[in-house]
Structure formats: structure tokens, C-alpha cells
C-alpha positions, -999 to +999 in steps of 0.1 A: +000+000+000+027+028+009+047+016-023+017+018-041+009+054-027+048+067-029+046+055-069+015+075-071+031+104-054+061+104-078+039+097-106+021+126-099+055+158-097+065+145-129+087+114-121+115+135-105+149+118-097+159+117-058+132+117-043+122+084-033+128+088+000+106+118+006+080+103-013+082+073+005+077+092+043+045+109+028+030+073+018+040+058+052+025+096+068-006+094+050-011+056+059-003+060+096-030+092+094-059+070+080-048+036+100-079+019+117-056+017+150-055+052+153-064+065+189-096+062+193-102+099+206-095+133+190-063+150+198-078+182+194-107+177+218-092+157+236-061+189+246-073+201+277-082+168+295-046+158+289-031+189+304-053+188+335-044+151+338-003+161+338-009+188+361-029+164+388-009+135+380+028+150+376+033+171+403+064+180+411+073+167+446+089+189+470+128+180+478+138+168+514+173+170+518+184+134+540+216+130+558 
């Protein structure tokens, strides 16, 4: 499927030399975007629930010094 995609990609600017690689990341990207194992929440909504949770969960802990 990526192979499939990156060919496409290439295909599509005109067959230009060098870039496999490039096109090759933006196949795997655009696979990994539309995966059926994505999360199963949106990132975007899903912003200030995370940063609440670091702030309750993370906390720094105060230092005591021991001799």
C-alpha cells in the first residue's frame, strides 16, 4: 500500500529523480494518518483533558534534603 501510494506520489510531480525517499515518508505519513488503529479519541478535543491530567498526576514533589 505505501509503495503503491509513494509511486502515485512520484507519478504525480513529474517522475523526478531523488526523491524516493521523501515520497516514501509521505506514503507511510498518510497511511499512519488513516490507520484503523488510530487513537480512538480526538487529539484536538481531547487537549485540555490531557493537560489537566499532567498537572494532577505530575506534580512536582517537594525536595527533602536526607543525611
Amino acid at each position: 500500500m505505501i509503495r503503491s501510494r509513494a509511486h502515485q506520489l512520484w507519478l504525480h510531480e513529474g517522475q523526478p529523480e531523488g526523491r524516493a525517499l521523501e515520497h516514501w515518508l509521505t506514503a507511510q505519513r498518510e497511511h499512519a494518518a488513516n490507520e484503523v488503529a488510530a487513537p480512538w479519541y480526538d487529539r484536538a478535543f481531547a487537549g485540555p483533558e490531557i493537560d489537566w491530567m499532567r498537572r494532577v498526576l505530575w506534580k512536582p514533589q517537594p525536595f527533602v534534603a536526607t543525611h
